[in-house]
Biopython code that builds the backbone (N, CA, C, O; Angstrom):
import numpy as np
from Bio.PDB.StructureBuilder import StructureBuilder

atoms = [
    (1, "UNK", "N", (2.636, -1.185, -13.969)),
    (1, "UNK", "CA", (2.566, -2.486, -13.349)),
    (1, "UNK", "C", (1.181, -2.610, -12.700)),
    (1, "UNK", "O", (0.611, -1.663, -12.158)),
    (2, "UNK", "N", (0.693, -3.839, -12.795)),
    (2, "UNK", "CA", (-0.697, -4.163, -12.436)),
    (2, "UNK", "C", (-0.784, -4.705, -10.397)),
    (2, "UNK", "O", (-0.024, -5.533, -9.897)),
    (3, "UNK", "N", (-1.445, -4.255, -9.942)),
    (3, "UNK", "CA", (-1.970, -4.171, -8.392)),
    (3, "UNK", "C", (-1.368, -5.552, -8.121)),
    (3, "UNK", "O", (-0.485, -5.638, -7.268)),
    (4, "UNK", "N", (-1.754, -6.569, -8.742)),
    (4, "UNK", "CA", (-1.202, -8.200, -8.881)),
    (4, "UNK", "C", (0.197, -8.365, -8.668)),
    (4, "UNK", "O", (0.611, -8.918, -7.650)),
    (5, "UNK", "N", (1.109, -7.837, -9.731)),
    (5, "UNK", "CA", (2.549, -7.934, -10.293)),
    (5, "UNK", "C", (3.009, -7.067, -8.971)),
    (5, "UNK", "O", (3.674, -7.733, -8.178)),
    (6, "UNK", "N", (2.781, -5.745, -8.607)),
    (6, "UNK", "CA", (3.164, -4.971, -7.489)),
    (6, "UNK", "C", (2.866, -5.872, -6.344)),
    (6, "UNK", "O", (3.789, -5.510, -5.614)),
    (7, "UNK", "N", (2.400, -6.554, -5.835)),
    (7, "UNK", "CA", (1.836, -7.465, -4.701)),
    (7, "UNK", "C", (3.201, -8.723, -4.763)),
    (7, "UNK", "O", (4.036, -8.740, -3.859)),
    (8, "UNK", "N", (3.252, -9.475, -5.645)),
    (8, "UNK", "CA", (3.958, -10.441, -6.193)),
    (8, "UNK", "C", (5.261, -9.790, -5.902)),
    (8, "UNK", "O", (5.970, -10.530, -5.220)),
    (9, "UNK", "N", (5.732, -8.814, -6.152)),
    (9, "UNK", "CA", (7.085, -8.528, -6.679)),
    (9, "UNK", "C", (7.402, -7.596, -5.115)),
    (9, "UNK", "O", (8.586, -7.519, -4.788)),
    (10, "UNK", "N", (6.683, -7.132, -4.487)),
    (10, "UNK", "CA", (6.788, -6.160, -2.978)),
    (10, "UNK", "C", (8.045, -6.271, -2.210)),
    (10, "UNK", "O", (8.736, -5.400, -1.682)),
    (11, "UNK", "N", (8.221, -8.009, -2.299)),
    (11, "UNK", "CA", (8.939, -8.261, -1.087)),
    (11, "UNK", "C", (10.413, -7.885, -1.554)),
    (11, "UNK", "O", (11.366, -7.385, -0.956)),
    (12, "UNK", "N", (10.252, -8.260, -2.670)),
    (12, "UNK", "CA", (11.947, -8.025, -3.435)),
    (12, "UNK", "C", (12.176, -6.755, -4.212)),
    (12, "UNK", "O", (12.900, -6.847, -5.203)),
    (13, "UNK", "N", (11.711, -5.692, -3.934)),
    (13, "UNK", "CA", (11.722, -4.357, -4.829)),
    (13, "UNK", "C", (13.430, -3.946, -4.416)),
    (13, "UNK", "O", (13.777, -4.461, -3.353)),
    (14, "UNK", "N", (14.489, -3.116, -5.100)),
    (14, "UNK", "CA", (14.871, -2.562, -4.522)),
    (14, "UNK", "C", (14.674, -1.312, -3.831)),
    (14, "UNK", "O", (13.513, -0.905, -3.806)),
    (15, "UNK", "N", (15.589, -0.591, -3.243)),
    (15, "UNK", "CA", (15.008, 0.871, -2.618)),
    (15, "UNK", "C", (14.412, 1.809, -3.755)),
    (15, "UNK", "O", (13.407, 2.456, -3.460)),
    (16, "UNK", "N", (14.814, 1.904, -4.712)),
    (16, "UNK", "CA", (14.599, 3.037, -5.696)),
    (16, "UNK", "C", (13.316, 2.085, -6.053)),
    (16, "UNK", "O", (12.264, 2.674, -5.807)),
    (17, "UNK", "N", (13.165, 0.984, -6.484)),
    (17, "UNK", "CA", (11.613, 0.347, -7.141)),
    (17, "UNK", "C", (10.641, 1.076, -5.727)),
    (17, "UNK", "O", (9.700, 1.864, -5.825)),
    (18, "UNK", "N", (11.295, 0.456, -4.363)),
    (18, "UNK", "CA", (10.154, 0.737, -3.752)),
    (18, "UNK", "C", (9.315, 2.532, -3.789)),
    (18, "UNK", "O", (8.236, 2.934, -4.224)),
    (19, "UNK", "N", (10.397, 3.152, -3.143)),
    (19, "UNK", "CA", (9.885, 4.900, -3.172)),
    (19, "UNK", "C", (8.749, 4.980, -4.332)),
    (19, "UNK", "O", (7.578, 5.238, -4.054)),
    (20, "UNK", "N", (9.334, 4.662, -6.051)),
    (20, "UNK", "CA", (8.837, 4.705, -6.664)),
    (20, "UNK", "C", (7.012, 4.084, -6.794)),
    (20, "UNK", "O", (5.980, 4.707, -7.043)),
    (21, "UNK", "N", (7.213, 2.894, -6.553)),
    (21, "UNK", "CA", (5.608, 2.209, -6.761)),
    (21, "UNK", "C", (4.919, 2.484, -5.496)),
    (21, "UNK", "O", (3.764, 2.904, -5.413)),
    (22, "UNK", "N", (5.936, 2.141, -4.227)),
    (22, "UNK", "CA", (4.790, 2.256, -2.924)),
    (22, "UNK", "C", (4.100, 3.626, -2.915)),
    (22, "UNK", "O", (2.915, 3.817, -2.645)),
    (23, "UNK", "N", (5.284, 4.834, -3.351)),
    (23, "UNK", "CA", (4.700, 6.338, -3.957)),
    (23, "UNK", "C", (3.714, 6.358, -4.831)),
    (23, "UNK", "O", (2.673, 6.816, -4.361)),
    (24, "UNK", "N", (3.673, 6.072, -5.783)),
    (24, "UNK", "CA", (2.318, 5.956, -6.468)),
    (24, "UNK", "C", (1.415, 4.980, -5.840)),
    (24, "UNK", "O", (0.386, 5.521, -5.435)),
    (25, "UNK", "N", (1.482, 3.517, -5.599)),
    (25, "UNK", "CA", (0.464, 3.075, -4.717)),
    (25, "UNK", "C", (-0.583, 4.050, -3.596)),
    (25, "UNK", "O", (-1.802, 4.057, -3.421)),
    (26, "UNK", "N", (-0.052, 4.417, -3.303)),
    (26, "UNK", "CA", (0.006, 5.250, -2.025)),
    (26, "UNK", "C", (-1.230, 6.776, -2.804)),
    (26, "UNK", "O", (-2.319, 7.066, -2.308)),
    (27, "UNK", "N", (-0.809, 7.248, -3.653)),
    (27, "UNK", "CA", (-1.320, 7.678, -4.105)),
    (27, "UNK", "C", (-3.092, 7.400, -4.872)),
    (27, "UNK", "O", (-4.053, 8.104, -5.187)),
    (28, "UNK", "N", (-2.783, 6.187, -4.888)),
    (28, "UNK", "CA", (-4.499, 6.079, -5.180)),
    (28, "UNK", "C", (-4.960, 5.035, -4.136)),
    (28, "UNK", "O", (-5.570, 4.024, -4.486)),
    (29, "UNK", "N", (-4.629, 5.326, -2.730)),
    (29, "UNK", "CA", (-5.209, 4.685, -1.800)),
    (29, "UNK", "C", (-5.956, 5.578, -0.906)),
    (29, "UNK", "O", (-5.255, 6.563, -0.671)),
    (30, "UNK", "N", (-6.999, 5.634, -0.361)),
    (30, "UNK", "CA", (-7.883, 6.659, 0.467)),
    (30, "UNK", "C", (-6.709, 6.986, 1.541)),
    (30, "UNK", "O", (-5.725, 6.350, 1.920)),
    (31, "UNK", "N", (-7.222, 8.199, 1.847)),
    (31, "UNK", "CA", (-6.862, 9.024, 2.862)),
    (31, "UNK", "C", (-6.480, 8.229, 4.037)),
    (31, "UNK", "O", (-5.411, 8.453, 4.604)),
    (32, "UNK", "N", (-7.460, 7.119, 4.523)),
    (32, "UNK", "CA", (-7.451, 6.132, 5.824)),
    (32, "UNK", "C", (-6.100, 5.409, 5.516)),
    (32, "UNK", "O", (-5.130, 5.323, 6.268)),
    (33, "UNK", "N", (-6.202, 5.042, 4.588)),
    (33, "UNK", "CA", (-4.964, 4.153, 4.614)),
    (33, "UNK", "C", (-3.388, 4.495, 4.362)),
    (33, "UNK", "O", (-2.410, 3.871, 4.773)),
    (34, "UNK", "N", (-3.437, 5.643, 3.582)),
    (34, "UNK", "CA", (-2.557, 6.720, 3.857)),
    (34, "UNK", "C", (-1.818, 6.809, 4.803)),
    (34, "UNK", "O", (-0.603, 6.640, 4.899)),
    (35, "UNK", "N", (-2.856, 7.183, 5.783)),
    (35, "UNK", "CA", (-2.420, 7.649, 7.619)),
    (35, "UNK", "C", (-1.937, 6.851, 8.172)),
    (35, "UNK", "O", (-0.907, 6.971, 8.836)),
    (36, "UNK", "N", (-2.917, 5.345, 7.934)),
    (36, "UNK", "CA", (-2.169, 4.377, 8.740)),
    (36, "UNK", "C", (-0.891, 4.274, 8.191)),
    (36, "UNK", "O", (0.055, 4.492, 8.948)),
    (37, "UNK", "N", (-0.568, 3.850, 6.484)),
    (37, "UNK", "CA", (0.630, 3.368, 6.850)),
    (37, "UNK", "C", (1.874, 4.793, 7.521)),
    (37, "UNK", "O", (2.963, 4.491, 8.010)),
    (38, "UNK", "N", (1.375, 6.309, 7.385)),
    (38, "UNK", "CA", (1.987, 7.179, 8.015)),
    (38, "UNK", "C", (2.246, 7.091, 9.400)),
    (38, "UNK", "O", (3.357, 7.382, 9.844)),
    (39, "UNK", "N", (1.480, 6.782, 9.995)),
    (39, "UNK", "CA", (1.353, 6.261, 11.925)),
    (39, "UNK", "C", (2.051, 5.722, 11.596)),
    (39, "UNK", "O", (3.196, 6.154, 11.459)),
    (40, "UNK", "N", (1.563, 4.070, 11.204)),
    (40, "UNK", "CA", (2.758, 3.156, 11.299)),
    (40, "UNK", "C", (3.955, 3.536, 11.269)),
    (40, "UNK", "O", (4.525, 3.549, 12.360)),
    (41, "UNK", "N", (4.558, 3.868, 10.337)),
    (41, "UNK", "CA", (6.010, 4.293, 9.795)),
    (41, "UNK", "C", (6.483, 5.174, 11.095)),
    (41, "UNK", "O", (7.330, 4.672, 11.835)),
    (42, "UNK", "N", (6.175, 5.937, 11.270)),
    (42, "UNK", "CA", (6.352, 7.290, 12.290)),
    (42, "UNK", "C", (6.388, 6.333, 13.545)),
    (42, "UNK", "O", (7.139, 6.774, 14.415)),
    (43, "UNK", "N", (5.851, 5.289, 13.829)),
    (43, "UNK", "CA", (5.642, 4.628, 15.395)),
    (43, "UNK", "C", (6.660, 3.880, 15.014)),
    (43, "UNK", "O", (6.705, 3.046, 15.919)),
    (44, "UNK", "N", (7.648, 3.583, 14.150)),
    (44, "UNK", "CA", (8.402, 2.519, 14.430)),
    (44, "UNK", "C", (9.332, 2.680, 14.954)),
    (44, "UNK", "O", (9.678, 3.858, 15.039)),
    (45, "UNK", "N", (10.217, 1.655, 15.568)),
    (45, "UNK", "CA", (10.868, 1.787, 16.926)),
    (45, "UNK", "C", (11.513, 0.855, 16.438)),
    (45, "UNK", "O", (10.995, -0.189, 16.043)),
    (46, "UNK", "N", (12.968, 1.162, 16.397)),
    (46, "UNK", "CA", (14.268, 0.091, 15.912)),
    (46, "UNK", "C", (14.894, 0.969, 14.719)),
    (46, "UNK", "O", (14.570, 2.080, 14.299)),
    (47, "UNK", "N", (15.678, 0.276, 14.413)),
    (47, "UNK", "CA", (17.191, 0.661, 13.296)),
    (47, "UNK", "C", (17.263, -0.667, 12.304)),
    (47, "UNK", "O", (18.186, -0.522, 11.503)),
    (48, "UNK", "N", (16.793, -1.498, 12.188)),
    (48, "UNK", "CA", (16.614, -2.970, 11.412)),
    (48, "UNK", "C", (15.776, -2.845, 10.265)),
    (48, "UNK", "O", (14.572, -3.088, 10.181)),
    (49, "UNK", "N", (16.784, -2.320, 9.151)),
    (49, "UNK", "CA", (15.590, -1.846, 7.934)),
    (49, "UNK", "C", (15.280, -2.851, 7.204)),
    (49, "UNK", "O", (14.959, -2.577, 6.048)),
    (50, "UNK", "N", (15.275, -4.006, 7.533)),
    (50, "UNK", "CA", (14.789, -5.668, 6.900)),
    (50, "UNK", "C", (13.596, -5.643, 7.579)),
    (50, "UNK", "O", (12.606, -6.033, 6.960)),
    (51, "UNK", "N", (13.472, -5.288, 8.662)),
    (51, "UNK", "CA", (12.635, -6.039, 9.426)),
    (51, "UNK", "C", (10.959, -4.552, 9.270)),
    (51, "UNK", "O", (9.736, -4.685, 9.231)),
    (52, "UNK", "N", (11.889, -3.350, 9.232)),
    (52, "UNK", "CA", (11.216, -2.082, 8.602)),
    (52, "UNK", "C", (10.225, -2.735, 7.305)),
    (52, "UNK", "O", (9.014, -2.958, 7.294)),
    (53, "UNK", "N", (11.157, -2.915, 6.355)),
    (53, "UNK", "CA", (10.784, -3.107, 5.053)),
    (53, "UNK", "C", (9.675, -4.274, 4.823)),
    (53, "UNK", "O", (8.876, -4.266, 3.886)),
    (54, "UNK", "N", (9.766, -5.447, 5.991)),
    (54, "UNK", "CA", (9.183, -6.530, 6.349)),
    (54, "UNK", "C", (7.780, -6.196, 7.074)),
    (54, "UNK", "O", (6.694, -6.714, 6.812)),
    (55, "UNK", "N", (7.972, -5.504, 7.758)),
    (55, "UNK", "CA", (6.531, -4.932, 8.190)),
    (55, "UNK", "C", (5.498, -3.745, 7.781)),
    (55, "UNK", "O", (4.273, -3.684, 7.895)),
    (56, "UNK", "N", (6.255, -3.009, 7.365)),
    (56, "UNK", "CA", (6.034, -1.597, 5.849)),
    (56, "UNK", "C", (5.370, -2.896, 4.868)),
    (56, "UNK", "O", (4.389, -2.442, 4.281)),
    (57, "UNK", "N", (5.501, -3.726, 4.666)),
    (57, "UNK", "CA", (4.923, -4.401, 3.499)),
    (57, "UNK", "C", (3.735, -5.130, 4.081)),
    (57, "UNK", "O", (2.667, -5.050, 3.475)),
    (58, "UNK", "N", (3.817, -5.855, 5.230)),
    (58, "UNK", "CA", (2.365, -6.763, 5.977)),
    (58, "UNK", "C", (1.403, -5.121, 6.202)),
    (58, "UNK", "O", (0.291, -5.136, 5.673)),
    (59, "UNK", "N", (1.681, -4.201, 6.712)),
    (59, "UNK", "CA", (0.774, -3.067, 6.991)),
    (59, "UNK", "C", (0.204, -2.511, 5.408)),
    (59, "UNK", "O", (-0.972, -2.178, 5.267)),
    (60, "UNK", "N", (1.032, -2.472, 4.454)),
    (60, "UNK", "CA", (1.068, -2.091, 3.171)),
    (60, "UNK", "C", (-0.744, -3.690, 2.529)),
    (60, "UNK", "O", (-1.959, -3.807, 2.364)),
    (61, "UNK", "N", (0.076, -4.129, 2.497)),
    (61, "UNK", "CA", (-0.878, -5.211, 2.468)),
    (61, "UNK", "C", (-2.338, -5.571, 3.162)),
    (61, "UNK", "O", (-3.317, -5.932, 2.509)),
    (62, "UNK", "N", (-2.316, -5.439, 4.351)),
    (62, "UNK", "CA", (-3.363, -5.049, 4.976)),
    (62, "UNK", "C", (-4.585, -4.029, 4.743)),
    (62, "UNK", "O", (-5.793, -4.045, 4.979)),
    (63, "UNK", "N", (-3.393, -2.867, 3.985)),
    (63, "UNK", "CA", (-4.038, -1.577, 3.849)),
    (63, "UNK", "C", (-4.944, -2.292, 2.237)),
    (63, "UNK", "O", (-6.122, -2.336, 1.881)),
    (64, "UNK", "N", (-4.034, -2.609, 1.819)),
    (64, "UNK", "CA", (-5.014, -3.233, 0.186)),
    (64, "UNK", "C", (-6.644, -3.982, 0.355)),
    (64, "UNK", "O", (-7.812, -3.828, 0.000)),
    (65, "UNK", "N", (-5.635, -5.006, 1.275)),
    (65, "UNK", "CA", (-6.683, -6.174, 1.552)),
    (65, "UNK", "C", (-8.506, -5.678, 2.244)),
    (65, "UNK", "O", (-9.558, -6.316, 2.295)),
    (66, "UNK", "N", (-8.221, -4.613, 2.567)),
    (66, "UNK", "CA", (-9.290, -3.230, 3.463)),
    (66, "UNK", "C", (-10.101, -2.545, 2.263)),
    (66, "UNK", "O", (-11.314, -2.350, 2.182)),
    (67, "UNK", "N", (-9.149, -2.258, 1.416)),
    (67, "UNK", "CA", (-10.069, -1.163, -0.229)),
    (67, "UNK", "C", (-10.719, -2.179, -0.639)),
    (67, "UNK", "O", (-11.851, -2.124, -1.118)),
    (68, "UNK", "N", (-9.967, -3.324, -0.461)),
    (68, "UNK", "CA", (-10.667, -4.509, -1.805)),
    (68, "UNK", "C", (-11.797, -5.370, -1.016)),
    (68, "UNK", "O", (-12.549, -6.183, -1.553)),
    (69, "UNK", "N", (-11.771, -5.050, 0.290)),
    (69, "UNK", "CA", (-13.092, -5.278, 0.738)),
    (69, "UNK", "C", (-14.580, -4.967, 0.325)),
    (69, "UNK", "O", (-14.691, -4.947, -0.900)),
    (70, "UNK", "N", (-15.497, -4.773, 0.850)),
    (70, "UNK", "CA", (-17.000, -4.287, 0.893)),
    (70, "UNK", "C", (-16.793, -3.098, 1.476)),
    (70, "UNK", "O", (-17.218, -2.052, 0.986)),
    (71, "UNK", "N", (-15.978, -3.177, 2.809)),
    (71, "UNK", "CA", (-16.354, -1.580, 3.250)),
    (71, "UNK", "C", (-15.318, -0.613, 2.481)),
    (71, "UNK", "O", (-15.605, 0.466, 1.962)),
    (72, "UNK", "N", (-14.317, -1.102, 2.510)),
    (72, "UNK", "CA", (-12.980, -0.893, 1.245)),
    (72, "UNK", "C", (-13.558, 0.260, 0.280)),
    (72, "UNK", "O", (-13.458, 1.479, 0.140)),
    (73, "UNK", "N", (-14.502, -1.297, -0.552)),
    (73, "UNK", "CA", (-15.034, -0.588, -1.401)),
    (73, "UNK", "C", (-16.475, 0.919, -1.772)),
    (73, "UNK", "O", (-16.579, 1.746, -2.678)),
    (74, "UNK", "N", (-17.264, 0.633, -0.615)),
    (74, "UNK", "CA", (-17.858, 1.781, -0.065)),
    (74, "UNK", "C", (-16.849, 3.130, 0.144)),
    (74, "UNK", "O", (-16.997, 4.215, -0.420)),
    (75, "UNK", "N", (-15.674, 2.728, 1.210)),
    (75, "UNK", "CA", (-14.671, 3.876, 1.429)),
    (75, "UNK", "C", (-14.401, 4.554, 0.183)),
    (75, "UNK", "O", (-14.550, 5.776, 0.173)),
    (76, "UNK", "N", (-14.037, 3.974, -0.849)),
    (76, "UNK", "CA", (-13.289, 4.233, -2.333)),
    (76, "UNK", "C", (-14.904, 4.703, -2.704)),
    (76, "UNK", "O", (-15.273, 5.760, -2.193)),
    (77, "UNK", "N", (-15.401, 4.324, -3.145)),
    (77, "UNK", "CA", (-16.522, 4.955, -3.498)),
    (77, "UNK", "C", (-16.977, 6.651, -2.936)),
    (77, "UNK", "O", (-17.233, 7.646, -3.614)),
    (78, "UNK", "N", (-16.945, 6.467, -1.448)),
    (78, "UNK", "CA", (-17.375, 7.869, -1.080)),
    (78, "UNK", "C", (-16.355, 8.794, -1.642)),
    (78, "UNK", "O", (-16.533, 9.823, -2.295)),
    (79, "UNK", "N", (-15.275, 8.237, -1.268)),
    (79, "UNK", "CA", (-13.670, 9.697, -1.545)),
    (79, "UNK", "C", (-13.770, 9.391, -3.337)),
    (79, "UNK", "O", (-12.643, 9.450, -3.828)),
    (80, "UNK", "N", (-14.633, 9.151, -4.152)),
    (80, "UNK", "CA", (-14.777, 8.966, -6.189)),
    (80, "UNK", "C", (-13.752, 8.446, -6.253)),
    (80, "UNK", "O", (-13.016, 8.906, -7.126)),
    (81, "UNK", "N", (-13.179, 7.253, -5.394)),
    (81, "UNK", "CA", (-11.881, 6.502, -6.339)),
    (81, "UNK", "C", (-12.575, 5.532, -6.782)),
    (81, "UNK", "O", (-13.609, 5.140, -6.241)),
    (82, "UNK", "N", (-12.024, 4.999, -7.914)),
    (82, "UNK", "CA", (-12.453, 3.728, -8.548)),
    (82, "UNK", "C", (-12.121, 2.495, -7.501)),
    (82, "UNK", "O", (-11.420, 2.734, -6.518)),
    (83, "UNK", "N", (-12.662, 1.122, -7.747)),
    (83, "UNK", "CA", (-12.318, 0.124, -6.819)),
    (83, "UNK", "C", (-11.292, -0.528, -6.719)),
    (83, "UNK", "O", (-11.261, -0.989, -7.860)),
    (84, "UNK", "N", (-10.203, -1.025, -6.106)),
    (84, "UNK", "CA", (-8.814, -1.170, -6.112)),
    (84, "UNK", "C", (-9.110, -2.594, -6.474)),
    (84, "UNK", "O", (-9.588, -3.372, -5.649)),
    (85, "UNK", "N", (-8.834, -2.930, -7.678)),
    (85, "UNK", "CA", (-8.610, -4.432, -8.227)),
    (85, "UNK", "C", (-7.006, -4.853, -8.711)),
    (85, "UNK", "O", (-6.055, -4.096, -8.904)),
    (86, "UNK", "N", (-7.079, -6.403, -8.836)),
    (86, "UNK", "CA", (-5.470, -6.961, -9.096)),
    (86, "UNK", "C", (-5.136, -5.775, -10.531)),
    (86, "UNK", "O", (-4.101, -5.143, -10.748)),
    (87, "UNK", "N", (-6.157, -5.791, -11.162)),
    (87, "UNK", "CA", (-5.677, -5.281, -12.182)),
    (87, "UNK", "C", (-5.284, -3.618, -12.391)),
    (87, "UNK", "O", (-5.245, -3.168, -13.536)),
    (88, "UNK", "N", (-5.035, -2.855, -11.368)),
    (88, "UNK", "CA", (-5.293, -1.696, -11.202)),
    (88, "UNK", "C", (-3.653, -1.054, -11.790)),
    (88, "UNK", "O", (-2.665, -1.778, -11.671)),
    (89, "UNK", "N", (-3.563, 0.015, -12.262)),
    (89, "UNK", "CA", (-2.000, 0.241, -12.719)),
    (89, "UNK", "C", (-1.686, 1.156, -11.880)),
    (89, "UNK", "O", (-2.273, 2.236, -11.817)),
    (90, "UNK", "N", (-0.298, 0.660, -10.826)),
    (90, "UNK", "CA", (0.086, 1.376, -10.460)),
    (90, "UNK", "C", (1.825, 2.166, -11.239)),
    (90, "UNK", "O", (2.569, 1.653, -12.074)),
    (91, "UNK", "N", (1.925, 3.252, -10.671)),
    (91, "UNK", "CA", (2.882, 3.715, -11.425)),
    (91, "UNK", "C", (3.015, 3.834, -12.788)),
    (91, "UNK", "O", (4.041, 4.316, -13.269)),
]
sb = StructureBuilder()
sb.init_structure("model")
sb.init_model(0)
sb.init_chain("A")
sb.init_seg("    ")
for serial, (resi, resn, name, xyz) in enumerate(atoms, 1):
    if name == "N":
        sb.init_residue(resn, " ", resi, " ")
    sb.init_atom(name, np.array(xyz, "f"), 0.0, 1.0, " ", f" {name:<3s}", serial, name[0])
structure = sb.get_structure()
């Protein structure tokens, strides 16, 4: 699935889609963004896994919107990843 279609489709994954793609996503995202969404996750506070899954996705998103930047793309550059475009295959 293409960086685009994974973006598009995020909000409605089920549990098994998500593990699966956000796991590989996750995998070709720098180290920085990694952590954050690890902090994040680890700092969350509540039992409301809608609202989990709802904000796991705006932080998830954020984290994209950062690679596909300028400095994004510098970051990806230093750690030899290629540049995170719509078209990128995840999973």
């Amino acid at each position: 699935m293409q960086l685009k279609e994974f973006l598009a489709r995020l909000d409605e994954f089920s549990d098994a889609e998500r593990e699966v793609y956000i796991g590989a996503l996750l995998e070709q995202l720098t180290e920085v963004s990694v952590r954050t969404m690890l902090g994040f996750q680890a700092g969350w506070v509540g039992d409301d896994m809608d609202a989990f899954k709802r904000e796991t996705n705006a932080e998830l998103r954020q984290c994209i919107t950062l690679e596909q930047s300028e400095l994004g793309h510098a970051m990806r550059a230093a750690c030899e990843l290629e540049p995170l475009t719509e078209e990128t295959q995840i999973g």
